[in-house]
N, C-alpha and C positions, 0 to 999 in steps of 0.2 A: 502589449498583451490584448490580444482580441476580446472582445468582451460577449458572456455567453447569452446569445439569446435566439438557441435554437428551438425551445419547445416557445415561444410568446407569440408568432406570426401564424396566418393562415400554409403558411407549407411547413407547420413543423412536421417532423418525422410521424408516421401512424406505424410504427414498428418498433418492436425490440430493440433495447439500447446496445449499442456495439461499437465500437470505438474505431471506429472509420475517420477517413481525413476532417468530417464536419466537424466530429468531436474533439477531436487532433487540435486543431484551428483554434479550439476556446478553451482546451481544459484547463488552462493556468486559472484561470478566471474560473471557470468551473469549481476546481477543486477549493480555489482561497472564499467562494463566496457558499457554498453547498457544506463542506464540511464545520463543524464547531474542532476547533485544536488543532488544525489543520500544520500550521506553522509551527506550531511549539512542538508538534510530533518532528519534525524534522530538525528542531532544536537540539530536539532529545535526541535525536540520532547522532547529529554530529557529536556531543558529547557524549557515548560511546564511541564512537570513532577515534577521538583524541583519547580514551580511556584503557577499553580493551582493544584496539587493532594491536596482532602482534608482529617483528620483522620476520619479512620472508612466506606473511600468509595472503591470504586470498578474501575477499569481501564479497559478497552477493546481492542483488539487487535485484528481487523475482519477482516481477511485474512492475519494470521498469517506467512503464508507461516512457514521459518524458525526461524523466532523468531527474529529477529532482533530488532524490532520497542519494541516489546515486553520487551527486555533485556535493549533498551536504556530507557525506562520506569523506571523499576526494579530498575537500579541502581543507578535511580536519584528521587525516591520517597524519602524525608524527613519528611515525618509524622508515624505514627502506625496505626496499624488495620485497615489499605490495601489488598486490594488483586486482580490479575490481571487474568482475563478472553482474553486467545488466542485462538481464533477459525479458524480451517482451513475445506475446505472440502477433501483436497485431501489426502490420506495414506500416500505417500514419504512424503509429506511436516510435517505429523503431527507427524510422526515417528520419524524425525531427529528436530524436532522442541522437543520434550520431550526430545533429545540426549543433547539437548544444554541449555534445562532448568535445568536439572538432574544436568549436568556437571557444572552448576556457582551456585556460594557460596552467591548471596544475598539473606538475610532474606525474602523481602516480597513475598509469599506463590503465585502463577500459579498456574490456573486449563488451562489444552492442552485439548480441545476440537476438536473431531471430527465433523462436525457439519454445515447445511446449514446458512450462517450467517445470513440470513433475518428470522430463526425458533429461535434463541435464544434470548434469553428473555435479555433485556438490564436496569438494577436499579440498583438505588442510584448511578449512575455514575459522575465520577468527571470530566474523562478526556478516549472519545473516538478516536480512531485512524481507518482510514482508509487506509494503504499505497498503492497505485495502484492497489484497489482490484474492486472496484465501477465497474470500467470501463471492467470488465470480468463479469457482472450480465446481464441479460434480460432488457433494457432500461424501460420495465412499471415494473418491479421488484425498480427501484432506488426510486421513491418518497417516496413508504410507507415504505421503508427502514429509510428513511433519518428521516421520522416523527416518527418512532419508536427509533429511536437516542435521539431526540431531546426529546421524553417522556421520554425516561428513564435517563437523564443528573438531577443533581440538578442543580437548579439555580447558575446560573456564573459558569457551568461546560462547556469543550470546547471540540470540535468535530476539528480535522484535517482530512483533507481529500486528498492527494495527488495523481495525476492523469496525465493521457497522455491527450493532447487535440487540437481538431484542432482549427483552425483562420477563422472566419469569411469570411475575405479577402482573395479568392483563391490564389492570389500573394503573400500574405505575408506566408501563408500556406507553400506552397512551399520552399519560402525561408526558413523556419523553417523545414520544412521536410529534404532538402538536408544539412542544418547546422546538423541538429543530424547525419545524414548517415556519414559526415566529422569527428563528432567525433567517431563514433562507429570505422570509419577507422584508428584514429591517436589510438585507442586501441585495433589494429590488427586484428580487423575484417576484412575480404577480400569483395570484390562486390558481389561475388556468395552467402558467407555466410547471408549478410545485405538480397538480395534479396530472398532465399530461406526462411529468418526468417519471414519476411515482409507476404510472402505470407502462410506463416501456423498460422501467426495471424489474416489474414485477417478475417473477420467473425467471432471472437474470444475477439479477444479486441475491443469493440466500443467505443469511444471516443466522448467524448460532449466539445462543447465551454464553456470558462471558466462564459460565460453571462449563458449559460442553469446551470449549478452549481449554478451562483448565485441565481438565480432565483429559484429553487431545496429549495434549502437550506432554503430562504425565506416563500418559501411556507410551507415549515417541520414548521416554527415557530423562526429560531434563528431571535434573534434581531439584532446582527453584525455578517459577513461573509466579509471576503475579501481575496485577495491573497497576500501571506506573502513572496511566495517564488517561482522563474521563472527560469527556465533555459531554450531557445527556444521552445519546443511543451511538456513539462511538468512544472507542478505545483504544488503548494503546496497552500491549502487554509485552514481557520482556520476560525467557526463560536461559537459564544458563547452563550450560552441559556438566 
């Protein structure tokens, strides 16, 4: 695992974050040092996976990135005639994402989709995944997303959705903004790097409070949503049809 240290040197990027092969190259490292719960969100996943996947349905992985969510899926499905739908839009991401499906030996069958994830068609689904993708879409792009989720789930099929998000309360905002910044530095990130990354997402990643999610989600039609899993300004929320 390459280790990230694109924003620390004199050539980091002076542009918009986008998920180009540079980023490609280090997000493992990215994702397990930047995120707080990073892992245990994919804990969580697989144990839906083993829970509600049911035989004969379909899994989704909408903003695949490299496959992660996708593989903690895979290899916790215990049913038959499954099959798991990973869609990314980016090239690096989809390319090394097919590297890592190609490469593991479990049975149930991946289609790696190149592909806008609000354009792909979502049925008979059992169990949809969103891992911090939501929050990189057009904000009037997320409802009919979300209602298009919730169409194409069977009944007691579950939607996760994990996400960055701000706090209502500008004080407590903060405090949650400078706790992540504390952990991104106890895993070596420097202030220059925190601060040059911050501002190539600015405008890039929007973030909703976890009340507008709720509310989202309700409006899409799930009957239960709640947050399952917190760690200061990210979340993990799970709605069931």
């Amino acid at each position: 695992m390459s280790r990230d240290e694109l924003y620390a040197g004199e050539q980091a990027p002076d542009a918009p974050f986008e998920f180009n092969d540079a980023v490609a190259s280090v997000f493992p490292d990215m994702l397990c040092r930047s995120i707080p719960g990073y892992a245990e969100s994919l804990a969580a996943i697989a144990s839906l996976a083993r829970r509600h996947v049911t035989p004969g349905s379909r899994c989704y992985d909408l903003g695949a990135s490299l496959g992660a969510a996708t593989l903690a899926i895979r290899h916790n499905i215990r049913v038959d005639g499954c099959r798991i739908i990973a869609v990314d839009n980016a090239p690096a991401m989809v390319r090394r994402c097919r590297e890592a499906i190609a490469a593991d030996g479990a049975a149930t069958p991946v289609d790696v989709l190149q592909a806008d994830v609000c354009a792909v068609p979502i049925e008979n689904a059992s169990l949809v995944v969103m891992n911090y993708t939501l929050q990189f879409l057009p904000r009037d792009e997320r409802p009919g997303l979300l209602e298009r989720i919730h169409a194409g789930l069977a009944d007691g099929g579950v939607f996760v959705l994990s996400e960055k998000v701000v706090h209502d309360d500008p004080r407590i905002e903060a405090l949650l903004v400078d706790l992540h910044h504390e952990h991104k530095r106890r895993h070596d990130y420097s202030a220059l790097e925190i601060s040059r990354k911050r501002a190539a997402l600015e405008n890039v990643l929007v973030p909703d409070s976890v009340q507008t999610h709720l509310e989202r989600l309700r409006n899409a039609g799930f009957r239960h949503a709640g947050v399952w899993l917190r760690w200061f300004n990210f979340v993990s929320l799970v709605a069931i049809r």
